[in-house]
N, C-alpha and C positions, 0 to 999 in steps of 0.2 A: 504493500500500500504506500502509495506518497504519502511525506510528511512537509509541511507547514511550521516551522516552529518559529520562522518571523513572524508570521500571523500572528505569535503570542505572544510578544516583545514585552507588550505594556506589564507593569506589575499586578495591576489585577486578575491575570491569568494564574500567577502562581500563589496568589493568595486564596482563591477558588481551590485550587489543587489541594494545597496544603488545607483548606477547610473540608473539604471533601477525605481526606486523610482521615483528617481527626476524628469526621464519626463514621469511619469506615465504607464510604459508598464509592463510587466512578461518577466521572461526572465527564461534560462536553459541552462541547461550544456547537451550537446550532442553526441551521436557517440563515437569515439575513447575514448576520456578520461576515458569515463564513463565504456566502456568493458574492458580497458586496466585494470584499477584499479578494478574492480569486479575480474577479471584472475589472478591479483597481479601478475602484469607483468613492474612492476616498475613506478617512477613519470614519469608521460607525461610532455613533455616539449608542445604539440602543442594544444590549447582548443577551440574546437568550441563553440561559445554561441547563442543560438537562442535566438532572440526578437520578440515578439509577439505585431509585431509594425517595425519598422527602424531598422535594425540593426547598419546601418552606426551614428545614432542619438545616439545611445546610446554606438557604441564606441569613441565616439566626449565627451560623457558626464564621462565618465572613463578617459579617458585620464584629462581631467580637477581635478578630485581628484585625482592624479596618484602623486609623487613627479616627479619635472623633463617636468613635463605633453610631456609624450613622444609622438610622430609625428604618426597620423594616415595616413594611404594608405588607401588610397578608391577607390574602383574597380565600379564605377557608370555602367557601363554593366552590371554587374553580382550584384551588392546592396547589394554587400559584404564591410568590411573593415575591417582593421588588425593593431596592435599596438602590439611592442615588450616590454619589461617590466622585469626585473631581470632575463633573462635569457627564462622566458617564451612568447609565441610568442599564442597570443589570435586572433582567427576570431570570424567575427560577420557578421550573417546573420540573416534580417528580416524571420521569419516563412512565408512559402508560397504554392499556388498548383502550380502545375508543367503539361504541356502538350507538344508532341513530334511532330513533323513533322516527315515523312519517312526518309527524306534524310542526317538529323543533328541530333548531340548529345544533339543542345543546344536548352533548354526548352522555350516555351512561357510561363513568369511568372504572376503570379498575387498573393497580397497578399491572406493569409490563416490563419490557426487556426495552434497549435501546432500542433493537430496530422494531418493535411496537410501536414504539414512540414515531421512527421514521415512517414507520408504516402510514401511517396516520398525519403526516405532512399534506400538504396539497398539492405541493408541486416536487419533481426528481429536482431542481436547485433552489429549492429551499429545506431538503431532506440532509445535505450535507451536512457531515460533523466533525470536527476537529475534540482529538483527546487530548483532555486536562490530568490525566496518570501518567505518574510518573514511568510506569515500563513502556508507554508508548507514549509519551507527551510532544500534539503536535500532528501524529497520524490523521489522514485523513478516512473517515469510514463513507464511503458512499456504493450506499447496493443499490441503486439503482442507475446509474450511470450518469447522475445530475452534472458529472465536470463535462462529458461527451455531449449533455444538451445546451451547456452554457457557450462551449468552441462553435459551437452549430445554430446560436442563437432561439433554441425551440422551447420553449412551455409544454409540458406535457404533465400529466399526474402517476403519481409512484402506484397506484392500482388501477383498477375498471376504472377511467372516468365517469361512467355513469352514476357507480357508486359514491365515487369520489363529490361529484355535484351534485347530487340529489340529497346525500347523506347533509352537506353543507353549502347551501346554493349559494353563500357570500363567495365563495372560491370560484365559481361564473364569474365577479367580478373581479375579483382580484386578477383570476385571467388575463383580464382583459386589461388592468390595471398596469402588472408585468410586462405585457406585451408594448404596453403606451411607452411607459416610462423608461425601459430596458432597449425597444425598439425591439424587440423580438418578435417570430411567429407562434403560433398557437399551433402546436399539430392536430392534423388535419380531424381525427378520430375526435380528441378532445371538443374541435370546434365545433363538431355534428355534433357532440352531448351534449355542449352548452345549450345550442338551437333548441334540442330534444327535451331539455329538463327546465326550459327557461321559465315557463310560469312556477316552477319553482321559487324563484325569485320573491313570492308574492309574503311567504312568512318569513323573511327578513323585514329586523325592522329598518324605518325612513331613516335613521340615524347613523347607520352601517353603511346603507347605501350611500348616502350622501357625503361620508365622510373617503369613502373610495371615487364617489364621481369628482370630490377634489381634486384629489389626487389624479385623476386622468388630467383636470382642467389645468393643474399646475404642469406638467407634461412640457415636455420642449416643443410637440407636436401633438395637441390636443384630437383632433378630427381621426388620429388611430384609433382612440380608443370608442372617441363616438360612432367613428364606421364599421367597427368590430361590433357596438352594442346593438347596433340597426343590421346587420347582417346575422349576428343569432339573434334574433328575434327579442331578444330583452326590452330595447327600448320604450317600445307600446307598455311595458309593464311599469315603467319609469318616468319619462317624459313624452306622454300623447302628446304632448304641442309638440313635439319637433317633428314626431311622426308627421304630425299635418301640413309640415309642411313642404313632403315630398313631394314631388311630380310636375310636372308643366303639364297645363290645361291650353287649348289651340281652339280660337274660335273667328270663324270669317277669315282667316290667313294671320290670325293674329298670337304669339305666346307671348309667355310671360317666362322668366328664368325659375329655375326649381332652389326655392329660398332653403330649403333641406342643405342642402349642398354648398351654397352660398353660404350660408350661417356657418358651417365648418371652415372655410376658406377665413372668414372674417375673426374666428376665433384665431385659427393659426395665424393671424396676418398679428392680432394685437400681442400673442402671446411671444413674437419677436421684440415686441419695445416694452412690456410690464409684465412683473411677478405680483399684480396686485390680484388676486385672486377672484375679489369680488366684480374688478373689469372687466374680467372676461367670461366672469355670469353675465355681465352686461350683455357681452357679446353674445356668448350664447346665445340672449333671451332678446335680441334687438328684436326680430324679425317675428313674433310666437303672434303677434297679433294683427298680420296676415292672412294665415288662414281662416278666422271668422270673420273678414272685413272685403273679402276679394270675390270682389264683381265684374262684369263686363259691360262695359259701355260702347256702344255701336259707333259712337261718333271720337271716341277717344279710346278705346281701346281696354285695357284689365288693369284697375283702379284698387288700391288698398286703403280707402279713406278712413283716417286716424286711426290707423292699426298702431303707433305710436301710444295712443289714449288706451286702445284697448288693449294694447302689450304691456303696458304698464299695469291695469288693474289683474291682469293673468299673471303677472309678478307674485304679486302680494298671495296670489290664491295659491299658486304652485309651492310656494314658502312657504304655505301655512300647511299644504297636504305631504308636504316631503320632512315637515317637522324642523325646519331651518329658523334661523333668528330673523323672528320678523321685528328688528330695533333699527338703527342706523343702517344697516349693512344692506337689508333689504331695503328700506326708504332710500341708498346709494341707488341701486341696481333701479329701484323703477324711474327715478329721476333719469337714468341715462338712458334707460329705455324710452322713457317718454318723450325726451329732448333729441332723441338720434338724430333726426331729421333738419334740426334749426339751423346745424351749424352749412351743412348742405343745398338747405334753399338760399341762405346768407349769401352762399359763396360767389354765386352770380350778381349779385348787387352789394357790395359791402359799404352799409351806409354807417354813418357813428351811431345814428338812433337805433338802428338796429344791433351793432356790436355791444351798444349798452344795454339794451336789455338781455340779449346775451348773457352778457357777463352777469348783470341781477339777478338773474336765473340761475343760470348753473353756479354762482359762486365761487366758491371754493373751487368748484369741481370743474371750471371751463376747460382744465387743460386733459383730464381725463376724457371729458365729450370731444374733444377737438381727437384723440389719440382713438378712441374707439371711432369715430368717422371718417379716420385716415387708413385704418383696419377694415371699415368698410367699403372700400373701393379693390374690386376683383376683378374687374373688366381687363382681359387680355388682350385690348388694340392697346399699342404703348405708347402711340399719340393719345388718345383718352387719358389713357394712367398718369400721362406725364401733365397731362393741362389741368387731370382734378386735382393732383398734389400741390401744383402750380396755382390754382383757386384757393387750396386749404392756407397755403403759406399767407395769402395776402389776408386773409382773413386772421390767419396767428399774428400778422404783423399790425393788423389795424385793434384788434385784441390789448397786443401792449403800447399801443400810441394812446386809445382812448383811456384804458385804465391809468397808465402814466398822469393823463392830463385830468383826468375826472372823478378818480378813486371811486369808481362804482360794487370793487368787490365788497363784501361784506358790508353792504349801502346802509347806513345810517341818515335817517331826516338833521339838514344840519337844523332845521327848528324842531322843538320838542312840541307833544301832544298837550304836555305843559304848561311852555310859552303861548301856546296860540291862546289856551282857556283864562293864564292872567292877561296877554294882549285883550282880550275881548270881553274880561269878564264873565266866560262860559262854566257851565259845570256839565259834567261828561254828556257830549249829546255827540249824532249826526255830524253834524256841523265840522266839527275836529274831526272827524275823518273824514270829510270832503277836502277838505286844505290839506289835511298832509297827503294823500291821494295827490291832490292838483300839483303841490311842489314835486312829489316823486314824479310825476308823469312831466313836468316842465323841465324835470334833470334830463330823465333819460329822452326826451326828445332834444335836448340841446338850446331849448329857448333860455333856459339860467344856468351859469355855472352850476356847479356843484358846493356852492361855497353861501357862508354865513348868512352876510348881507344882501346878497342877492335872493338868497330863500327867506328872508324876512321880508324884503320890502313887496316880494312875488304873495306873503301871506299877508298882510297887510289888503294888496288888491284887491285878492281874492275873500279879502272879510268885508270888502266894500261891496261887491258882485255880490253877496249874500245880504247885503243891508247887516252887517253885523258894526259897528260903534265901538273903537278901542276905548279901555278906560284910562282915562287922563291923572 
């Protein structure tokens, strides 16, 4: 068998050993760590160790040679426990077999042998293990050939795949997950199960899911993992709106592009310039309100009027059925969905009045809307591609001459709801917010600066236009 025993430079390998010593068990380094470092694909901060024996026992007996002897978490359901340590962050699982009931993910356990344990991996290179004993410290154990699928770039599973994903349908995802993120393919048998078992899917909860379609969406190249989840059949069970919005519909000599597809493109396109994650939900989710908005008009052609409006409120609905945080993060995503569109009709007429409200709107966020509708442009004539990026710039450029000169981000009235009620003697009425209305609308049209005096004496007018009598 090859041995590895760089792999276990660091000192916390031999502190593991030596704690494994002490009450007698074997232990191993497993899964991730072990492929991540085989691919040199940088240090793993997260280390599974299997004990062939307690896991929980022999993170209790590490911890004790540990400096500090930092605080173990123990998971007594699952006979897992976990201790953090210099940055690194160790689990420990007793080796064990595993058995499924139809209706749960989660196994009936009984202790096992290591390769029980491997047995019961999901994938041949995440079955790999490296020995922490000292008569072989270093070896590597793999009985399934998982270094042979990692040279060959393949995903496969260490048993029956059908077993394999039906017993725990998250492993469909993860799949596909692996395959995004690694750039790998799925062998071909595996990928028929996935298809085969996919309404499996359905007793996973939103949480697991969700926390793997991150994971795709953080991906160097998102649209693998989304074109793998619409090729086995998963998708419908996950996101119907994307489903809808496959296909190009052709009427009188007329189509429309298949926004299915396009939305993929637009994801990869932003997932070049941001690791922000929730942007490229943005991206994802620009387009979802489309398909209930797209009609055909004889005299203009296949029309999506305010799919923007109504992609936005299918934001909020998808977040709240897939269990996601509906706080700031989602009010992010439907603002850029809602807004996709401004900075693109702009682009043809870039007036100040318009780049100011613009920026009132999106805020904070102009330069994110402006980057998600630079990711929206897929059109492969490279006269077009070069004249829209060529439109977005003058719009980024008149972006920072108006802000510069008017400070509309983060717009405050320079008169207060305050001043205007002691100017006029008011107590909270209408009134006060028709003025400050009329000054904000006289900024962002460009009729008054943005500045003090000039919004007084514009509220002043506007108390005369209402018959209102400053007091003296």
């Amino acid at each position: 068998m090859p041995t590895y025993p760089n792999a276990l430079q660091h000192p916390i390998f031999k502190t593991v050993s030596q704690a494994a010593i002490n009450i007698s068990t074997d232990s191993y380094v497993i899964g991730g760590f072990v492929r991540d470092y085989i691919l040199n694909r940088g240090e793993a901060k997260d280390i599974d160790i299997v004990a062939v024996g307690s896991g929980i026992e022999l993170a209790k007996e590490v911890s004790k040679l540990l400096p500090g002897k930092p605080k173990v978490s123990i998971f007594k359901t699952y006979g897992t426990a976990m201790l953090k340590t210099g940055g690194i962050e160790l689990e420990f699982v007793g080796a064990r077999k595993e058995s499924y009931s139809e209706e749960s993910r989660n196994p009936a356990v009984e202790d096992g042998t290591l390769q029980d344990d491997q047995n019961r991996r999901d994938f041949t290179i995440n079955a790999l293990a490296l020995s922490l004993n000292d008569s072989n410290f270093g070896e590597l154990l793999d009985p399934f050939n998982g270094i042979a699928d990692l040279e060959k770039k393949i995903i496969k599973t260490p048993l029956n795949p059908d077993i394999t994903y039906s017993d725990d349908p998250l492993r469909m995802l993860r799949a596909i997950r692996f395959a995004t993120q690694l750039d790998f393919f799925i062998e071909e048998e595996s990928l028929q199960s996935i298809t085969k078992n996919a309404k499996r899917i359905k007793i996973i909860s939103k949480e697991r899911i969700i926390d793997e379609i991150n994971k795709i969406l953080l991906a160097d190249k998102p649209s693998k993992g989304f074109a793998l989840l619409h090729k086995t059949d998963l998708l419908p069970f996950i996101f119907p709106e994307l489903v809808a919005l496959e296909g190009i519909d052709e009427k009188e000599g007329q189509r429309h592009k298949d926004n299915f597809w396009h939305t993929l493109e637009v994801v990869d396109n932003i997932s070049k310039t941001t690791d922000n994650l929730w942007l490229r939900w943005a991206a994802l989710l620009h387009d979802i309100g489309k398909a209930p908005t797209k009609k055909f008009d004889k005299k203009i052609g296949w029309t999506f009027h305010a799919h923007e409006f109504v992609g936005s409120k299918m934001v909020y609905k998808l977040f709240k059925r897939m269990k996601m945080p509906l706080n700031d993060k989602m009010k992010f995503v439907q603002k850029m969905v809602f807004m996709s569109s401004r900075p693109i009709v702009l682009a043809s007429d870039v007036t100040d009045s318009a780049v100011r409200r613009l920026i009132f709107d999106a805020g904070d966020h102009v330069e994110d809307l402006m980057t998600l509708c630079e990711a929206d442009i897929t059109t492969k004539n490279p006269k077009k591609f070069k004249k829209y990026h060529n439109n977005f710039q003058k719009v980024r450029n008149k972006i920072q001459e108006v802000e510069e000169r008017d400070h509309i981000r983060n717009f405050q009235p320079p008169v207060s709801g305050e001043e205007i009620m002691n100017t006029f003697g008011l107590k909270p009425s209408r009134e006060i917010g028709i003025i400050k209305d009329a000054i904000k609308e006289a900024i962002l049209e460009g009729d008054i600066p943005n500045e003090y005096e000039a919004a007084k004496n514009f509220m002043l007018k506007k108390g005369e236009e209402l018959k209102l009598t400053p007091v003296k």
